[in-house]
C-alpha positions as CSV (number, residue, x, y, z in Angstrom):
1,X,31.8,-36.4,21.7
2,X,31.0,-40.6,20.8
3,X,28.1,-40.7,23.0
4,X,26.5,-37.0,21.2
5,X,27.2,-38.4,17.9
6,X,25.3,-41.9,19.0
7,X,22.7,-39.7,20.1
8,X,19.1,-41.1,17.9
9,X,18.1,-37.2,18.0
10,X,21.0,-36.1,16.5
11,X,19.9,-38.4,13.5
12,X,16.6,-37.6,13.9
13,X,17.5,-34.1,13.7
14,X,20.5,-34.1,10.8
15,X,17.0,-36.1,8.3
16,X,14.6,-33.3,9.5
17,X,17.5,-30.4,8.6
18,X,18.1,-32.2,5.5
19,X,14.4,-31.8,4.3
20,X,13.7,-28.4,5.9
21,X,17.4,-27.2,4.6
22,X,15.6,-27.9,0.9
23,X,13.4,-25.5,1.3
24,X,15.6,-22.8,3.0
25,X,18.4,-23.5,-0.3
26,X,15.8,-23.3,-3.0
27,X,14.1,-20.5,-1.7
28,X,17.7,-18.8,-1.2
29,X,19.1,-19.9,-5.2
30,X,15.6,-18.7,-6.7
31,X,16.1,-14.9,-4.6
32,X,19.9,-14.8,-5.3
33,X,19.6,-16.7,-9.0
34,X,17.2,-13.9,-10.1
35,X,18.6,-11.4,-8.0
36,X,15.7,-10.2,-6.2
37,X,17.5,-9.3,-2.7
38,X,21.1,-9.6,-1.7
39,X,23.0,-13.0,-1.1
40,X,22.7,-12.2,2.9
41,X,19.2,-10.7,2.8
42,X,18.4,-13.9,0.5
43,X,20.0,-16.0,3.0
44,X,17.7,-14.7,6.0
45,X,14.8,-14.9,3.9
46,X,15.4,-18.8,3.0
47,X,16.2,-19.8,6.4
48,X,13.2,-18.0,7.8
49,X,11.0,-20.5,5.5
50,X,13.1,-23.5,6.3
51,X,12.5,-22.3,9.8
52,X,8.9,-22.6,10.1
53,X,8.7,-26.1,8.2
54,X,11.6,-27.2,10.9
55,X,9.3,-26.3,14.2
56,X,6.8,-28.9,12.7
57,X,9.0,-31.7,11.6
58,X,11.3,-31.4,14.8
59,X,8.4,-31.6,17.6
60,X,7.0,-34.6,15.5
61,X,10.0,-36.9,14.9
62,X,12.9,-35.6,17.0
63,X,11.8,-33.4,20.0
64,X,8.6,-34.9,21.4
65,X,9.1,-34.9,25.3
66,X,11.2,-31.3,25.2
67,X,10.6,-29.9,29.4
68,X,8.2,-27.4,28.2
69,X,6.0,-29.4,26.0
70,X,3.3,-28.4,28.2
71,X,3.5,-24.9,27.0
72,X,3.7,-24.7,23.5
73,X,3.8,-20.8,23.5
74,X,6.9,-20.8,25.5
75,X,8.2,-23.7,23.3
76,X,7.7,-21.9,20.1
77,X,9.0,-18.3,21.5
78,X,12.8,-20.3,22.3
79,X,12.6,-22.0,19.0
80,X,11.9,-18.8,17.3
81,X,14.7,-17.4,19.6
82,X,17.0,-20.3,18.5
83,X,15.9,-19.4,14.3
84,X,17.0,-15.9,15.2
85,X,20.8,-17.2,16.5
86,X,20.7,-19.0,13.4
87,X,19.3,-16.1,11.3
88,X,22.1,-13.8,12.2
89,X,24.6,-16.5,12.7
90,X,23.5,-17.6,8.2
91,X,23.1,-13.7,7.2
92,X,26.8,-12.6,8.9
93,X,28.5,-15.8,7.7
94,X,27.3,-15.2,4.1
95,X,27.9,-11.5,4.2
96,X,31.6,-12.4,5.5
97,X,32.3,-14.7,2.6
98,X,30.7,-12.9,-0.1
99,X,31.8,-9.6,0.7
100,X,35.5,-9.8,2.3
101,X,36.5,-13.1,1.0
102,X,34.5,-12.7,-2.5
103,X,33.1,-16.4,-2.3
104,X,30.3,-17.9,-4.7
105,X,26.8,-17.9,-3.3
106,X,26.6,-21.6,-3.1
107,X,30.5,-21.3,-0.8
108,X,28.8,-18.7,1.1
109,X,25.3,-20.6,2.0
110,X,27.5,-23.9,2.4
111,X,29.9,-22.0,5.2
112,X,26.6,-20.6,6.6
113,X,24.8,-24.1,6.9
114,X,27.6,-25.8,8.4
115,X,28.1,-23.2,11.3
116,X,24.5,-22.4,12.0
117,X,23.9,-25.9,11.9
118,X,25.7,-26.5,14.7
119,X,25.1,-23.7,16.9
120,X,21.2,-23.7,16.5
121,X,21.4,-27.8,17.2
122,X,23.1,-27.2,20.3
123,X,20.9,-24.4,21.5
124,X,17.8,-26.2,20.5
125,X,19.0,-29.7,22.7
126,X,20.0,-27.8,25.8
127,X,18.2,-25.0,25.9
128,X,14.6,-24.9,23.8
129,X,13.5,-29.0,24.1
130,X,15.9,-30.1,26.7
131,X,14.8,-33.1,28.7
């Protein structure tokens, strides 16, 4: 557990969540705020955009020798695989705590960030850019 939390990618990669989790939280206050789609759908939706700006950032500063950086196709279909864990994983935590344990939306997203953070992380370092 010491030597994965000394791990530089797992800094590298907690600074690129932090920036592409801005984006995924304001687009999921402004659809929940104005109450354009439900707190789950909203949650999807904002992680889907955080998403995208993550593939960028994470092959730049954090993932750069992944085993299949050869074949960026492949790459990008296991990363979108590992957004989709993390899609489901954000929509079903929210929908839990807004629903059956009647939590804020900001408890709900919070819950939702914390446990798909750490299951995406660990899918993306073994699985989509492992060494």
């Amino acid at each position: 557990m010491i030597r994965f939390l000394l791990d530089g990618k797992f800094f590298r990669y907690v600074l690129v969540s932090s920036s592409t989790l801005f984006v995924d939280y304001s687009c999921y206050w402004a659809l929940a705020t104005f109450t354009i789609v439900s707190l789950p759908v909203a949650a999807a939706i904002g992680y889907t955009c955080g998403l995208v700006v993550a593939y960028f950032l994470l092959i730049k500063f954090v993932f750069q020798n992944g085993w299949l950086r050869e074949n960026k196709g492949a790459e990008f279909s296991l990363f979108i695989l590992s957004g989709i864990l993390g899609i489901l994983t954000t929509y079903t935590t929210v929908f839990l705590c807004s629903v059956f344990l009647h939590a804020s939306m900001h408890v709900s997203k919070l819950s939702a960030i914390f446990l798909s953070f750490t299951i995406v992380y660990f899918f993306r370092k073994i699985i989509v850019f492992k060494s």
